[in-house]
BAGU-492897 format. One record per atom (N, C-alpha, C): chain; atom name; x, z, y. Coordinates in steps of 0.02 Angstrom, whole numbers, plus 50000, padded with zeros to 5 digits. Last residue first. Example, Ala and Ser with C-alpha at 12.3 -4.5 7.8 and 13.67 -1.06 7.14 Angstrom:
BEGIN
+-------+------+-------+-------+-------+
| kette | atom |     X |     Z |     Y |
+-------+------+-------+-------+-------+
|     A |    N | 50642 | 50354 | 49888 |
|     A |   CA | 50684 | 50357 | 49947 |
|     A |    C | 50645 | 50394 | 50002 |
|     A |    N | 50660 | 50390 | 49716 |
|     A |   CA | 50615 | 50390 | 49775 |
|     A |    C | 50660 | 50390 | 49835 |
+-------+------+-------+-------+-------+
END
This chain:
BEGIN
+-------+------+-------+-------+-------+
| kette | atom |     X |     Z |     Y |
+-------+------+-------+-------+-------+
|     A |    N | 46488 | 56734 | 59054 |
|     A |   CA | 46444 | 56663 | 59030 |
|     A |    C | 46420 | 56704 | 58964 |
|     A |    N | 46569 | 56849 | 59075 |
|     A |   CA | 46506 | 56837 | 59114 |
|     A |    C | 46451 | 56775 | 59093 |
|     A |    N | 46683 | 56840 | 58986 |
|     A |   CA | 46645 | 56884 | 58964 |
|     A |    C | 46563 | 56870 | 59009 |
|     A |    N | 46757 | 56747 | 59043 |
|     A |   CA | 46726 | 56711 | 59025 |
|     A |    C | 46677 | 56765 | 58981 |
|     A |    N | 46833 | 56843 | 59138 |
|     A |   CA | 46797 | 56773 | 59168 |
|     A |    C | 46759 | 56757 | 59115 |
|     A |    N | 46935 | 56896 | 59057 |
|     A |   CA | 46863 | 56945 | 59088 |
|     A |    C | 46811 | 56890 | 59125 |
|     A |    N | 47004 | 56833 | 58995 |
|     A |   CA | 46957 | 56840 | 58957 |
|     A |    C | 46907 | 56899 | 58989 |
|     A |    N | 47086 | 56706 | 59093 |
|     A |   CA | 47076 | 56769 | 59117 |
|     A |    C | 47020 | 56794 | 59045 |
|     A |    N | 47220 | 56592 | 59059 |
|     A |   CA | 47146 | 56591 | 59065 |
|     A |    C | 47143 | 56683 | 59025 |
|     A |    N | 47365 | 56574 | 59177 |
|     A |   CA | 47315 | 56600 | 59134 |
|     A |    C | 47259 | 56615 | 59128 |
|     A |    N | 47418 | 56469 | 59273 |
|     A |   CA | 47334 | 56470 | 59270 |
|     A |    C | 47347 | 56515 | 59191 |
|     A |    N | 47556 | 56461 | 59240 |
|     A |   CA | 47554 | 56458 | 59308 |
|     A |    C | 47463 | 56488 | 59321 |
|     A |    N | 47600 | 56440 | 59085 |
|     A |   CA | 47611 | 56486 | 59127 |
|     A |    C | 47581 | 56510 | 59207 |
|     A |    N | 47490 | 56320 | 59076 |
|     A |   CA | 47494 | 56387 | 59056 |
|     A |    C | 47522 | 56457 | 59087 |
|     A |    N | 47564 | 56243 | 59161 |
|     A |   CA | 47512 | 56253 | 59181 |
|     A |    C | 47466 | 56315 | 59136 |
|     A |    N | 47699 | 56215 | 59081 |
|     A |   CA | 47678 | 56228 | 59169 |
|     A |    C | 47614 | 56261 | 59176 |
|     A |    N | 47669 | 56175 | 58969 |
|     A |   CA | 47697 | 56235 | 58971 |
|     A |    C | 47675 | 56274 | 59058 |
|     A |    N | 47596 | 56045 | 59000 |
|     A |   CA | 47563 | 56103 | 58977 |
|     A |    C | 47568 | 56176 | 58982 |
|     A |    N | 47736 | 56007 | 59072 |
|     A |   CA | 47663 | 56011 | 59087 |
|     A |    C | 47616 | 56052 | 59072 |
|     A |    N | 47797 | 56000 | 58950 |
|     A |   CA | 47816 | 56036 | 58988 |
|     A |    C | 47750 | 56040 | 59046 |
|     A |    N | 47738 | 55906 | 58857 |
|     A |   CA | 47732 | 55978 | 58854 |
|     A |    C | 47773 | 56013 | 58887 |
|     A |    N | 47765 | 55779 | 58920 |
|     A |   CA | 47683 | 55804 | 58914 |
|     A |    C | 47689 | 55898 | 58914 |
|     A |    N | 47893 | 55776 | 58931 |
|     A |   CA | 47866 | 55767 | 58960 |
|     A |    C | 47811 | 55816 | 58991 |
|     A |    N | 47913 | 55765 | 58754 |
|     A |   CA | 47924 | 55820 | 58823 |
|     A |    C | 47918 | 55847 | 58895 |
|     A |    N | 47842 | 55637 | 58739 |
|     A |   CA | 47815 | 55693 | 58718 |
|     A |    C | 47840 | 55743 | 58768 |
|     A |    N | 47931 | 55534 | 58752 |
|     A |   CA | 47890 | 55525 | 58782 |
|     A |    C | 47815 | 55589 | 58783 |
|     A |    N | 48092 | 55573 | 58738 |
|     A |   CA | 48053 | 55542 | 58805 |
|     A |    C | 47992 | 55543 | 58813 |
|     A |    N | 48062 | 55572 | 58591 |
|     A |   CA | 48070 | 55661 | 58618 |
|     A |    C | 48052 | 55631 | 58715 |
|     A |    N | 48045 | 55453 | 58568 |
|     A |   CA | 47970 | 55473 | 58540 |
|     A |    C | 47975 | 55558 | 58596 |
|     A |    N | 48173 | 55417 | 58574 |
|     A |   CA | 48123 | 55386 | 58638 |
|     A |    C | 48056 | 55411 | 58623 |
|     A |    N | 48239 | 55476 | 58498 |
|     A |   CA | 48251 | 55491 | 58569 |
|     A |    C | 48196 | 55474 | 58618 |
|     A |    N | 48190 | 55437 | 58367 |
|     A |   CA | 48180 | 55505 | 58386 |
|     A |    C | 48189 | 55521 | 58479 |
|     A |    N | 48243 | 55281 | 58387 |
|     A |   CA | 48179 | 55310 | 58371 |
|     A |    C | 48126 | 55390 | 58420 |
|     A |    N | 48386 | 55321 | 58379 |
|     A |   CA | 48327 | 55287 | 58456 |
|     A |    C | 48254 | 55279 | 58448 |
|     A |    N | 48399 | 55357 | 58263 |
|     A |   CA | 48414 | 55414 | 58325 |
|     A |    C | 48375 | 55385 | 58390 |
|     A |    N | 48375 | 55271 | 58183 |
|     A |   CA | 48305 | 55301 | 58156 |
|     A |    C | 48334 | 55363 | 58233 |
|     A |    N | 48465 | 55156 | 58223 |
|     A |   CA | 48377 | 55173 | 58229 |
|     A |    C | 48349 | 55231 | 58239 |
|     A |    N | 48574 | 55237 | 58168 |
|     A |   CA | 48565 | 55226 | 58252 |
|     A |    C | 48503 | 55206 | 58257 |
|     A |    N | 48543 | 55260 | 58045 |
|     A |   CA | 48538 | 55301 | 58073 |
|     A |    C | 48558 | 55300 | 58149 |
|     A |    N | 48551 | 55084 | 58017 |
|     A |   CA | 48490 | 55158 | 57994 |
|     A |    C | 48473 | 55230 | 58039 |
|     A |    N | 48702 | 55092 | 58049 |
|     A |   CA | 48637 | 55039 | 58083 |
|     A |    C | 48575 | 55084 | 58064 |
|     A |    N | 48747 | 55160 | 57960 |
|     A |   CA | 48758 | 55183 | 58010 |
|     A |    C | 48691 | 55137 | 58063 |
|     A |    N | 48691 | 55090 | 57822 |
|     A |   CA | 48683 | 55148 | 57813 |
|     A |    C | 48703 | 55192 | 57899 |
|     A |    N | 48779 | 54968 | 57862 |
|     A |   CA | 48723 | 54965 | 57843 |
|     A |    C | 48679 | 55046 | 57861 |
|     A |    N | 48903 | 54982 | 57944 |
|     A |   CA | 48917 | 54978 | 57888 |
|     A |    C | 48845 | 54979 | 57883 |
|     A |    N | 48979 | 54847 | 58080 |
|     A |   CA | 48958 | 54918 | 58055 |
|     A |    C | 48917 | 54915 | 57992 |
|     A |    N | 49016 | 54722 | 58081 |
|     A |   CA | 49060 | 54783 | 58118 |
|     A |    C | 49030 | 54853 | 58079 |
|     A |    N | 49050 | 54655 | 57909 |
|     A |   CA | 49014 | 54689 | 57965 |
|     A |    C | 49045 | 54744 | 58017 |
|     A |    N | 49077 | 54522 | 57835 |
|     A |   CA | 49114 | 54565 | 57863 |
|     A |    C | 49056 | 54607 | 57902 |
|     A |    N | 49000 | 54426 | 57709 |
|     A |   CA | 49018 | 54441 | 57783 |
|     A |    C | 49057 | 54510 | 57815 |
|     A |    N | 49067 | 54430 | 57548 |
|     A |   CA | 49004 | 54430 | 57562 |
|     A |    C | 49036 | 54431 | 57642 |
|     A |    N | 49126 | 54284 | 57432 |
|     A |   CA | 49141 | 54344 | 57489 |
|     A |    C | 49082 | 54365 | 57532 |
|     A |    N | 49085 | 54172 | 57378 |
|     A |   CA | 49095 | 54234 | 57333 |
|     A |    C | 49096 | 54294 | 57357 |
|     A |    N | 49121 | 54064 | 57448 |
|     A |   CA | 49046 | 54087 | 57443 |
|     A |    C | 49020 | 54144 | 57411 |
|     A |    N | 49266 | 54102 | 57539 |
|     A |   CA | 49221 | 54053 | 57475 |
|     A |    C | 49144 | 54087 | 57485 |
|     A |    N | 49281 | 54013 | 57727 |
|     A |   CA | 49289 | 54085 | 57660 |
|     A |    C | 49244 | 54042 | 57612 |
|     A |    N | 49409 | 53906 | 57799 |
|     A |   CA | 49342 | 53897 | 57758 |
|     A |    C | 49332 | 53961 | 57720 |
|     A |    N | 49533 | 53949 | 57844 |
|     A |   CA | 49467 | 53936 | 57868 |
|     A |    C | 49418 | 53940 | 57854 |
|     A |    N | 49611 | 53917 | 57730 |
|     A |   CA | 49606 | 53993 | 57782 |
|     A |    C | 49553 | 53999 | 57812 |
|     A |    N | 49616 | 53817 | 57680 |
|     A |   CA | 49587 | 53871 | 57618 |
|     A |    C | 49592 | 53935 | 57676 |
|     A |    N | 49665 | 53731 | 57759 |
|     A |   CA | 49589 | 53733 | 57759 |
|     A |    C | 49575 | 53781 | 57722 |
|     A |    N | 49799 | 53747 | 57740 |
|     A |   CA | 49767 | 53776 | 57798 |
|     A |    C | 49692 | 53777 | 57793 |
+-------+------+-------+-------+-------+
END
């Protein structure tokens, strides 16, 4: 019974998940939280573009 218990030192750990999937759940909460904090901004921009076009007969007077 102790040879069930005890693993040898030869065996490497079990993992729920495989190395190469851990990587790409980073590198996706990465991208998600960088697209949170940018889209934001450029919808804003988009807003305010659309909403204030800058007129090129206004700035013919300066």
């Amino acid at each position: 019974m102790s040879d069930c218990s005890t693993p040898s030192p030869v065996e490497r750990p079990k993992h729920i998940l495989d190395v190469w999937v851990i990587i790409l759940i980073i590198l996706a909460t990465i991208l998600f939280m960088t697209s949170l904090l940018l889209f934001p901004a450029a919808a804003v921009v988009m807003y305010r573009v659309r909403t204030h076009p800058i007129r090129s007969t206004s700035l013919n007077g300066l």
